[in-house]
N, C-alpha and C positions, 0 to 999 in steps of 0.2 A: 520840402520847401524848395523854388524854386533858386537854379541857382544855387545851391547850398553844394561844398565840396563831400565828393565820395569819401569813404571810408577806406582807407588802404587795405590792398589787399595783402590775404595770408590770416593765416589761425594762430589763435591766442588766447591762452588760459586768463579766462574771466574770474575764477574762482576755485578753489581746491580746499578740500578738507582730508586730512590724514591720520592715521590713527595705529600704535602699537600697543601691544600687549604683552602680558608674559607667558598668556598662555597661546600655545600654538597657533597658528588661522586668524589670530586676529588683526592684521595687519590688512586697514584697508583703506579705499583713496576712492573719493567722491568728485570730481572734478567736472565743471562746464570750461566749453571750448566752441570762443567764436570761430567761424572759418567765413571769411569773406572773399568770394569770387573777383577776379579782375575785372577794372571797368571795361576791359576790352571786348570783344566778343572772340571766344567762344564763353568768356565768364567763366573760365575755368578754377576752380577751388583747391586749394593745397590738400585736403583731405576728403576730398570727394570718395577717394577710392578706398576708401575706411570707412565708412558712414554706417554700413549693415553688415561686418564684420564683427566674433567676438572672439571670446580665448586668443587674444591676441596680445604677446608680449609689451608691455608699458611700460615707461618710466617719468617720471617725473622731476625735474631739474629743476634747480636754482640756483644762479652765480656760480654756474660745475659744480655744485653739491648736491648728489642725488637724495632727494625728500622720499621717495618711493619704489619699489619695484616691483612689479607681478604681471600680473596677467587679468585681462578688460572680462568683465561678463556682460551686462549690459547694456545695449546702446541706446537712449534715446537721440531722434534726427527729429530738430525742428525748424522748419523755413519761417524765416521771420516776417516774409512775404510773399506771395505766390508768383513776381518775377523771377527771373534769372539773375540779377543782380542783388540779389539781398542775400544780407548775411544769413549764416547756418547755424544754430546753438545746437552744440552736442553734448551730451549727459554722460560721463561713462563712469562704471561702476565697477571697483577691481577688487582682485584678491591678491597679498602677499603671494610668494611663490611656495606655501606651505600647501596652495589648491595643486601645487601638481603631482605632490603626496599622494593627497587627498584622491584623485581620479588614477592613479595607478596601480594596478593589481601586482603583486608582488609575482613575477617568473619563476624565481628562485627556493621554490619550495623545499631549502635545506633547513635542518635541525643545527641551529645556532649556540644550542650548548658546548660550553668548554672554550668558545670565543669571545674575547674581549668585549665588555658594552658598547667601548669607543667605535672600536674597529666595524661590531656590527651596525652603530649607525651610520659611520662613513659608508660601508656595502649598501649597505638600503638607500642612502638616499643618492647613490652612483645611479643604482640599479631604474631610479623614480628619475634619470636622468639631469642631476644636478653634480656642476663641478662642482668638486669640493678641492680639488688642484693636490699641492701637495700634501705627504704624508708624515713629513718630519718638522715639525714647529723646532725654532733655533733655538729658543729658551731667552729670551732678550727681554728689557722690561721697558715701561716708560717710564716718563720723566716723573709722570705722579705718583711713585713706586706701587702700580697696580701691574702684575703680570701681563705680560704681552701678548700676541697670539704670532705665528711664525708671520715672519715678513714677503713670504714665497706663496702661504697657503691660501686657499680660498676659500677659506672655513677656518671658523673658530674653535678651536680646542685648548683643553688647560694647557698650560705649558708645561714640558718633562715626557706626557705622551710621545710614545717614540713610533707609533705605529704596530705593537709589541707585547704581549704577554710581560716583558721584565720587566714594564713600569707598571708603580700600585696604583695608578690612576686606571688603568686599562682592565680591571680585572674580570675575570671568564663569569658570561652566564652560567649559572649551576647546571647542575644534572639532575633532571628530574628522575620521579621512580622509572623504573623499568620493569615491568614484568613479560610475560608473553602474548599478551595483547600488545603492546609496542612493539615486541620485535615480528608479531605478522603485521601491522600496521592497521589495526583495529584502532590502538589508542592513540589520542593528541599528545604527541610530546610538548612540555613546555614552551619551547622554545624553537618550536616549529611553526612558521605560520600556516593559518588557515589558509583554503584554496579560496577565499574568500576576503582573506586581508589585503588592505592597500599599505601602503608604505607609509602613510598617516596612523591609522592603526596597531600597527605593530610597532610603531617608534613610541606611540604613547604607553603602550603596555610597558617597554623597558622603562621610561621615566618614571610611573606613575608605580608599578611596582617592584623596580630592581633600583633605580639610581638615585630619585626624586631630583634630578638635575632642570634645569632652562633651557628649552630647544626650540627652536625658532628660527628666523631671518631677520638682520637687521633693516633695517629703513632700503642701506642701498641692495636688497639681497642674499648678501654674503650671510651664509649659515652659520649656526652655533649652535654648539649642546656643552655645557660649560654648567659646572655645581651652581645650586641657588647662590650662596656665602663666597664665591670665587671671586669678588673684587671687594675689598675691606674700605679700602682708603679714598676721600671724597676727592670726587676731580675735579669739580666746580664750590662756588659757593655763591646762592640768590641772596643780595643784601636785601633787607629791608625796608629802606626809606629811597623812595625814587624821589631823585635829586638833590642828595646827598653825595659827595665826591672833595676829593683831594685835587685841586688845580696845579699848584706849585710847590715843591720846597718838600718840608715834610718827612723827609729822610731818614732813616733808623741807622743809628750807626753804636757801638760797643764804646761804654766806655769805660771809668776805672772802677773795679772791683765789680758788685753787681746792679751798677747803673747804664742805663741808656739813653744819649744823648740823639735828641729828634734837632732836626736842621729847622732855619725858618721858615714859612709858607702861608698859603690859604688855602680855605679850602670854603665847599659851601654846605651852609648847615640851615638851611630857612633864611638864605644871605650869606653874605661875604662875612668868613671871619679870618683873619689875618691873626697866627700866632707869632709871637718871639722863639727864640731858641728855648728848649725844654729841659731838664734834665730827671730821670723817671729809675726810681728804687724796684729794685725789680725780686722777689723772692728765689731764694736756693732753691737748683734741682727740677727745673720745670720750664712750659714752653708758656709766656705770656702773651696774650693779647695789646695791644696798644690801642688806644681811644682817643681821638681830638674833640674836646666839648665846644660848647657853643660858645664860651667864656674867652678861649683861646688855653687855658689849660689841658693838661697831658695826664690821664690815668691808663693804669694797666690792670687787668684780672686774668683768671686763668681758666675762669668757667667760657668762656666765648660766648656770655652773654652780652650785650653792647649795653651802655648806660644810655637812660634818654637824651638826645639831641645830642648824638655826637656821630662822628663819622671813625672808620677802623684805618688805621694808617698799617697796619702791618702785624708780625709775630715778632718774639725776641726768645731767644732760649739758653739757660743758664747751666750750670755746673754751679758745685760747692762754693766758689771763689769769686767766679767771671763768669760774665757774658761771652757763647760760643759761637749764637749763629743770631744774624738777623736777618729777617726777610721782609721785603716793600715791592716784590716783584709783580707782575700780575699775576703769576699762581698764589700768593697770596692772598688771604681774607680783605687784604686792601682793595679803600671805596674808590672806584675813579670813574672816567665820566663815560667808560666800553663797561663796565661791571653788570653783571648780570641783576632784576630786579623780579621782585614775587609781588606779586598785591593782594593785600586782604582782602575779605576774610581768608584764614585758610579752614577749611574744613573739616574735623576731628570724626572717623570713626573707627570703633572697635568692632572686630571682628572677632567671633565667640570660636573657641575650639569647635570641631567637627566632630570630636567624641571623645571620653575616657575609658573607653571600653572599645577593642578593637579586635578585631581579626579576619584572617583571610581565608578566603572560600576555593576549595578549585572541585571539579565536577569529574567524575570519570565518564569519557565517553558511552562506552559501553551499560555499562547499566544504570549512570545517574545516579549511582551512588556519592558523597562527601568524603572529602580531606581537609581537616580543617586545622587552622594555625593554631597554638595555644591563644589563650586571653593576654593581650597587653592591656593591665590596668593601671590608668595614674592614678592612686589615692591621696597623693596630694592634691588632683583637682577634685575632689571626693570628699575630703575632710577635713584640707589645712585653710581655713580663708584668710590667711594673709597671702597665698600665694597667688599672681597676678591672672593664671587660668582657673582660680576657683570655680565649680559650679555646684557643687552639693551634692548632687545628685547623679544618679547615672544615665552616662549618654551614649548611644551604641552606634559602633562604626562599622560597617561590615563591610567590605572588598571581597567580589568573588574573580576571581584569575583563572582564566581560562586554558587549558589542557591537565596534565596528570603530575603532580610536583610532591618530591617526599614532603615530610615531616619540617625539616632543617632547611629546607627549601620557604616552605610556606610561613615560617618561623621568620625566616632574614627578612622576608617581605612584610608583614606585620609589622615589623618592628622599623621598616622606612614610611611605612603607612601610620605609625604612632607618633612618627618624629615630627609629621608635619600638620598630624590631626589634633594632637592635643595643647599648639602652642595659640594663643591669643594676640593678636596683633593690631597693632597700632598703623592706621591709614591715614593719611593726610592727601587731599586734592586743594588744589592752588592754580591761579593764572598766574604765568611770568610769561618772561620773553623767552622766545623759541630758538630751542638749540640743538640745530637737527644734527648733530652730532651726538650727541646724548644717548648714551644705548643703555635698553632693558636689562637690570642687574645692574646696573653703575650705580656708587653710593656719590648723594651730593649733598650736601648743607643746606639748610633752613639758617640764616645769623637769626642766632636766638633762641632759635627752638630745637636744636638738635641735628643729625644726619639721619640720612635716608635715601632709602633703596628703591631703586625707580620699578612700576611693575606697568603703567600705560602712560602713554602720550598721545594727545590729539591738538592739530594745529589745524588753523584756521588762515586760509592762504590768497587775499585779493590783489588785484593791481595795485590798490591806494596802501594797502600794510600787512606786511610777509611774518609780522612779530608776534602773533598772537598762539598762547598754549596753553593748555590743561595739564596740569602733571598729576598722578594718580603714585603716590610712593606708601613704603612701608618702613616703619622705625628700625635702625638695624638693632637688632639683638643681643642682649646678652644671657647667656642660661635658656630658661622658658618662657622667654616670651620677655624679659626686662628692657626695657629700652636701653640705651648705654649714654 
């Protein structure tokens, strides 16, 4: 149109989609980027000199908080117009930085038995050229009493790791058989890698059959190989009802023997409801919930199910006698108008054990002969059907591990491959707003419905709205498979 003012110049994320997982390499980022050339001439372009470029380092930012990290595979260039001033849409297509695993052949072709699991994934993933920085985590926690990781390191590790054989976190790859084929170097030792492994490869072997731990890279990154069960305690909670909140007042505060006096307020429940001062009987020996109904009344329960049409003003927590603790802060389960929200439906599936019949395989080089684990069998998923992994019948799981491993060897492995094969679990996916903080393995609440253990997230990222996400969780556990 004539007349019509140019488009400023400079490149600009049109669009982005992003995506994590729990299991390794899933970490990916889809993003368009306009790049509009100066009105000037030579019409020169911010990202001209990228356009047919890949394996190129990426990051992804918002408001300083990194949404992404890895590396570009690739590029689509498309001219919007066949002048020199028209904008550029770029397509790039990446991988977390678990691709640089993935394309590394492993140098160090030593035999890793008798060293730490910890230790050997810090060397491998040195070796695939990632800092992991330092080597001693402080032991500090945070504020939502979930283990911390060191404040110095660049990698995630349990806390108590010392770098070290003396801690029972760190403990030594076994020693596989040896006979005289291993010591001319005929046979695979265990814990050797192939001249053929990448650094992706062999990290998976230890998780999948020595540790069964979470190894990955967060959002910004930064590494981690950390126990599935390593973060217990929820660090957020999605309410419920979008636009539902507490505006004023509303205060929990201890009063005599075991009652809790709430201050005055409103709040908004389908409208303005304006309460009076409350005063709420609270049960012995337990932490309660607090409830504002529509009414302007005050209930408490203890199951942190919410009653219809009310908003959660906080927790209360008793002893025999008295009220000890209250809480209205924003780590609390209280509704305000920053609090996190989920939107229906959420989506329920069960996921069937992978077998009740288990064991591990390993091949002797030399003649292809078996070593085979004993049989792990659950007969409670066999015969008991009250039990929540019933299936009747038998289902076979077979793991083969590759080089020469005794008996007691291929036994401990079995039985990490039993732990994870024969429990049944409980998945839930859901839209809420996006909280690119939020890392894989952190437990968070559902109000209502229970906690849960994050295993994917994918956000959807435009100019007009940065808030949109998928969360992909798992029930946390108790026993085999019980929800808690």
């Amino acid at each position: 149109m004539a007349g019509a003012m140019p488009p400023v110049a400079g490149a600009y994320v049109l669009h982005a989609e992003t995506s994590l997982g729990s299991n390794p390499g899933e970490g990916r980022l889809n993003a368009v980027v306009r790049d509009v050339p100066s009105p000037d001439p030579p019409h020169t372009a911010e990202l001209v000199a990228y356009r047919f470029r890949s394996e190129m380092p990426v990051q992804l930012i918002q408001d300083g908080v990194t949404l992404f990290s890895g590396y570009t595979d690739r590029t689509e260039v498309q001219p919007l117009r066949g002048d020199a001033q028209a904008p550029v849409e770029m397509r790039f297509r990446c991988h977390d930085r678990w691709w640089l695993l993935e394309n590394t052949i492993l140098r160090e072709q030593r035999d890793w038995q008798t060293v730490g699991h910890i230790s050997v994934v810090d060397s491998i993933m040195r070796q695939c050229g990632i800092d992991t920085g330092d080597l001693h985590p402080d032991g500090t926690f945070l504020t939502d009493g979930n283990p911390s990781i060191s404040g110095g390191s660049k990698a995630e590790y349990p806390v108590g790791w010392d770098g070290a054989l003396s801690s029972s976190l760190n403990t030594p790859l076994g020693t596989p058989i040896q006979n005289n084929d291993n010591l001319e170097g005929n046979q695979l030792l265990g814990w050797k890698p192939t001249p053929h492994d990448t650094g992706a490869s062999f990290l998976k072997r230890i998780t999948d059959l020595y540790s069964n731990w979470l190894i990955g890279f967060r959002s910004d990154g930064t590494p981690y190989y950390l126990p599935y069960k390593y973060f217990t305690k929820p660090t957020l909670i999605f309410h419920a009802h979008a636009g539902y909140q507490v505006q004023s007042g509303l205060n929990l505060h201890a009063g005599v023997g075991l009652t809790l006096n709430v201050t005055p307020g409103t709040a908004q429940i389908d409208g303005l409801v304006v309460a009076p001062a409350n005063v709420v009987s609270l049960p012995v020996s337990s932490t309660s919930v607090v409830y504002l109904h529509d009414d302007g009344t005050v209930t408490s329960n203890t199951t942190g199910l919410p009653p219809p049409n009310t908003v959660t003003l906080g927790t209360a927590t008793t002893d025999m006698t008295s009220v000890t603790a209250t809480d209205d802060t924003a780590t609390s389960p209280r509704q305000t108008a920053r609090s996190r929200i989920f939107r229906r439906p959420v989506e329920y599936r069960t996921i069937e054990p992978s077998g009740n019949f288990i064991q591990v395989i390993s091949h002797f080089q030399l003649d292809q002969t078996a070593n085979r684990s004993a049989l792990f069998v659950d007969w409670a998923s066999l015969r008991n059907p009250k039990v929540v992994n019933y299936l009747g019948r038998p289902k076979w799981f077979v793991v083969e591990a590759g080089g020469a491993f005794n008996c007691a060897q291929l036994n401990r492995m079995a039985y990490i491959v039993f732990q994870s094969a024969r429990r049944r679990r409980l998945r839930v996916s859901f839209d809420a707003d996006f909280i690119p903080t939020l890392k894989i393995g952190q437990v968070f609440t559902l109000e209502g419905i229970g906690d849960f253990r994050l295993l994917e997230m994918r956000s959807i990222q435009t100019r007009t709205s940065w808030q949109v996400a998928n969360y992909t969780a798992e029930a946390v556990e108790r026993g085999y498979g019980l929800p808690s």
